[in-house]
N, C-alpha and C positions, 0 to 999 in steps of 0.2 A: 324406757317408758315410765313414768311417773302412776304410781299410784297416793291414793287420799284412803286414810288408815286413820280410826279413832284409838287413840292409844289410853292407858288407864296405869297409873301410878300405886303402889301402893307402901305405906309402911315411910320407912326413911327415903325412897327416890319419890315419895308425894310431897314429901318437906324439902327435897333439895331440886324437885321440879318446881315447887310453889303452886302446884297445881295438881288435883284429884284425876284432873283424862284434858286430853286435848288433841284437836285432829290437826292432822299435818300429810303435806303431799310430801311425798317422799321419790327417787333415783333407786333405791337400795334393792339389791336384787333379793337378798332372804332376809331373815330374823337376824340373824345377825351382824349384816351389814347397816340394818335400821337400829341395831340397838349402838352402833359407834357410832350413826348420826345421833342419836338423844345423847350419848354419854358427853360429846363436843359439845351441843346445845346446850346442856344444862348441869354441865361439872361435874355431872356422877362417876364414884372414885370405884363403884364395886366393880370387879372381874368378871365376866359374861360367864365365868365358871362357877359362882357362887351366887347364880339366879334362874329362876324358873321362868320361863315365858308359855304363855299361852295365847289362842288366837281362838278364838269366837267360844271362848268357854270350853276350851280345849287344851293340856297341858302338850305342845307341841316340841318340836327339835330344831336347833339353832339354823339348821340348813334348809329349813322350807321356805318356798319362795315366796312373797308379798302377795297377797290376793288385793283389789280394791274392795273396800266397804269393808274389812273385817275391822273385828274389833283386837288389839295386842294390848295384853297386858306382861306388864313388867312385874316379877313377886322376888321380893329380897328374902333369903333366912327369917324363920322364924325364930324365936327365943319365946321361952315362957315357964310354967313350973307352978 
């Protein structure tokens, strides 16, 4: 079953998506599975282990399933000082 997800970039996957959020229908059955579809889409080299996902403004876990209409955001490591 296809679900349609607004997805939202930030940090270096906004620079190596070329883009701040963008909706896309997606096959993938959890967070996880949707974040190998964007890492193939759009060359991103991080490890699904050194990033935080969240889903409608919610810091969520790799294994939940796709909802339609939420919002996934992708958040790389911070650095700062």
């Amino acid at each position: 079953m296809s679900v349609t997800l607004t997805l939202l970039y930030f940090a270096s996957l906004r620079e190596r998506a070329g883009v701040p959020s963008e909706s896309l229908s997606t096959e993938a059955a959890d967070l996880a599975g949707l974040y190998e579809e964007i890492q193939a889409r759009h060359g991103i080299a991080w490890p699904r282990e050194h990033l935080r996902v969240a889903v409608d403004g919610e810091f969520a876990r790799w294994q939940e399933p796709l909802r339609a209409g939420s919002e996934v955001a992708f958040i790389p490591p911070v650095s700062g000082g």
